[in-house]
N, C-alpha and C positions, 0 to 999 in steps of 0.2 A: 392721750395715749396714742403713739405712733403704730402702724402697722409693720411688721416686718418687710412687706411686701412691694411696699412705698418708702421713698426718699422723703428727704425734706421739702420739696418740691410737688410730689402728691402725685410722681409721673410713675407708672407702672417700669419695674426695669426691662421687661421685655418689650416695652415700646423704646428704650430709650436707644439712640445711636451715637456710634464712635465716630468722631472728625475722620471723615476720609481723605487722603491723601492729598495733599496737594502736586499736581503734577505739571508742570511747565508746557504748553500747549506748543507742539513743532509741526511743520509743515510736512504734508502726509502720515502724521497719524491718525493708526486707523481705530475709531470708536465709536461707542453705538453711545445715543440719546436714550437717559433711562427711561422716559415719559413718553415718546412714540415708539422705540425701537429701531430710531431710522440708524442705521449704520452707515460710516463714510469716512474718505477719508479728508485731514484739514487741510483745504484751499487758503484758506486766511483768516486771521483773524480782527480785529480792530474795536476801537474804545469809543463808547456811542452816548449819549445824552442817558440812555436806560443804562447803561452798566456795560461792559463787557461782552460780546459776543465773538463765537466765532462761526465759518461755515462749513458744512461737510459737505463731498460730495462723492455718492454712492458710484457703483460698478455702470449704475444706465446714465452716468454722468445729472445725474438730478442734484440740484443744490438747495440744500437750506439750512439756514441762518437758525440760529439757538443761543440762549443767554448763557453763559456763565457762571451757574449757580451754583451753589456746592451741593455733590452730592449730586452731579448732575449728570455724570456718565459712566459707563463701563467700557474699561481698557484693558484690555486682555483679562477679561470675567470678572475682576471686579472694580468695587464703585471706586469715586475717582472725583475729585474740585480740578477742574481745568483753570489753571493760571497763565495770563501774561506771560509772558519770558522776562527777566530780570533784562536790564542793558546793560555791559559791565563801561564801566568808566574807560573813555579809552587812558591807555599808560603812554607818558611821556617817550618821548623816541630814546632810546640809551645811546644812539649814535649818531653824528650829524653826516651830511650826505658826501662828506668827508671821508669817512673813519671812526674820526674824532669819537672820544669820550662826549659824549652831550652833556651841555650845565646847566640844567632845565632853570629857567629866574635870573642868568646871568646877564648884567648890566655890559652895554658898550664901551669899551676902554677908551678915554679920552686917547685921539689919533699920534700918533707916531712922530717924530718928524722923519723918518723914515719910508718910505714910499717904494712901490711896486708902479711898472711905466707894462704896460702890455701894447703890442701893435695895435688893433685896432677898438672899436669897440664892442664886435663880436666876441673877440677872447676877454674883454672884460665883465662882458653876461654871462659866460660859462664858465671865466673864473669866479662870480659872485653866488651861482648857482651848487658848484660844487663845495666852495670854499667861504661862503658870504661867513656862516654864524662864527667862525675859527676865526676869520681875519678878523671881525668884531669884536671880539672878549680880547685880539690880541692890539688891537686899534692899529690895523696897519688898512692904510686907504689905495687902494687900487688907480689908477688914472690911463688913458689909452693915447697915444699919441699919434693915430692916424697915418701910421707910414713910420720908417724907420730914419730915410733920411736928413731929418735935423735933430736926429739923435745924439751927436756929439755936441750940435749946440744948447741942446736941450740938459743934457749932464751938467756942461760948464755951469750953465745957469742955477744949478740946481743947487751946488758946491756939494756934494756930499763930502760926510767925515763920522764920524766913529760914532758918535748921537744921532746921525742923519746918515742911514747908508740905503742908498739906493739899489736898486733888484729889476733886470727888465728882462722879460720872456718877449723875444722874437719869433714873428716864423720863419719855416726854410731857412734854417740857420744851419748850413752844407757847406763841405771846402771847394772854395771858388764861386758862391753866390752875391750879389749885393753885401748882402745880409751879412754875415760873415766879414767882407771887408771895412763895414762900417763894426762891428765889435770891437778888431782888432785895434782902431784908435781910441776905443775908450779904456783906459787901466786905470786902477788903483785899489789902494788894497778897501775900500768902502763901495765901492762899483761891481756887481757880479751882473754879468749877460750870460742868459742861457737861452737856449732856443728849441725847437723842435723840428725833424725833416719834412715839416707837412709844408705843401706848397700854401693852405689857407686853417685855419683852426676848425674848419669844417670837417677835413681828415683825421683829425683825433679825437674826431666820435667814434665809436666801431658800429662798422654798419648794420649787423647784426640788430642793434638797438633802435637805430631808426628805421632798420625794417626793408634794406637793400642788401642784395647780393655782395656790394663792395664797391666803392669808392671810384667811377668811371675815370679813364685814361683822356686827360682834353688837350687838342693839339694847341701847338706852341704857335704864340700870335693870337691864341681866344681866349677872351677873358672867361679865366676858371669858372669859377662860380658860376657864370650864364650859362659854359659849359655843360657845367653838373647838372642842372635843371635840365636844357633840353634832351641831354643822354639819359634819363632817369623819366622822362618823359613830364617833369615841372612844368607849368608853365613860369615863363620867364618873370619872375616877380623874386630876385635874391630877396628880399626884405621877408615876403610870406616864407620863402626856403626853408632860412635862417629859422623862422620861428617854430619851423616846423622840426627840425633835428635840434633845435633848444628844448623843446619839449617832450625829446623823449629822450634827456639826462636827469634823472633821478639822483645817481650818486656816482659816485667816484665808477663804480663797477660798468656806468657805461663808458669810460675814456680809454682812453690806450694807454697803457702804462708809461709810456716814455713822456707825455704828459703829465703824470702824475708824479714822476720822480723830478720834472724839472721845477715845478709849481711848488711843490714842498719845498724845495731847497733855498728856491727864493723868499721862501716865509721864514725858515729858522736862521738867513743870513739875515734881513734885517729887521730879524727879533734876538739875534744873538745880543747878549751883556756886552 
């Protein structure tokens, strides 16, 4: 014969208690330990061989350490299980540093026979950096040719044609430069040169992003680049420079646009059907 007074279990119901909340333990919350009263707020917490703990610490800066146990605090007056935080998974990027749609699992396109020629191989690191995953899926191979002038010999050799059309981004490509009058002998309708007004591919970073006033003025006769270091106050090592405003392009948003419309255009020419 059961008593009304008792469960199945034999526990009185006014002894018995409700699951308290679980509540996700955040840095500076403030709550008291039910068992001493110590109030404080959370410095940190961490996962220990006994279980779970975190630390409070009070207005006279005193800290101490308390288990995690349910039922184990009061948070704004009542009682309270202190949890971990969940970690969320991080989400795949939706966009490469490009633009681009992202194909999160997308396999590398067997290569082109089609090809991209950039001056040196600084713009070949910041075209890979802005552009690497897109040229990938599109299997078009980047290559630098170190200077522009055996660039007409370099075309011949190349034979472009309509399955094979060639794309080359120059710098300081201005009416009346080198640059420029070596373009002019390369045509045909498989051959597109484009260029950019920058005297080195250093200039279409925007300085902003590396973190300068703007791009110093270096007189003619000095080699740029060494230039730019000592007006900027570098030490003279282009190599560390270089790695230095490579490193603070993330995406497309730190180039100059006129970069970005030339570099495109060379990818949808010799990706065009």
């Amino acid at each position: 014969m059961r008593s009304r007074s008792y469960g199945p279990d034999l526990t009185p119901p006014w002894k018995k208690q409700k699951p308290a909340p679980e509540v996700p333990v955040e840095a500076d919350m403030v709550v008291e330990e039910v068992a001493t009263g110590f109030c404080g707020a959370v410095v940190r917490w961490e996962k220990t061989a006994e279980g779970p703990t975190v630390t409070l610490e009070d207005r006279f800066l005193k800290q101490r350490v308390f288990p995690m146990v349910p039922r184990g605090f009061l948070l704004e007056g009542r009682v309270v299980t202190l949890v971990r935080p969940t970690v969320a998974a991080p989400r795949p990027p939706t966009r490469t540093a490009s633009g681009s749609v992202a194909v999160p699992g997308a396999r590398a396109r067997v290569a082109r026979a089609g090809r991209i020629y950039v001056e040196g191989r600084h713009d070949a690191e910041l075209v890979e950096r802005v552009w690497g995953d897109d040229l990938r899926i599109e299997g078009v191979v980047v290559e630098y040719l170190e200077g522009v002038d055996d660039l007409p010999a370099i075309v011949e050799s190349f034979s472009p044609g309509p399955d094979a059309r060639l794309g080359v981004l120059v710098d300081h490509l201005v009416p009346g430069s080198k640059e420029s009058r070596i373009a002019t002998e390369i045509t045909g309708d498989d051959v597109l040169v484009v260029g950019h007004p920058y005297i080195d591919v250093w200039e279409a970073v925007k300085p902003s992003s590396v973190g300068i006033p703007a791009w110093p003025s270096v007189p003619r006769g000095q080699d740029w680049k060494t230039g730019v270091c000592r007006a900027l106050g570098w030490p003279d090592n282009t190599g560390a420079a270089w790695q230095r405003i490579l490193g603070s392009v993330r995406s497309y948003k730190d180039l100059e646009p006129v970069l970005l419309g030339r570099v495109e255009k060379l990818i949808d020419f010799v990706t065009a059907p």
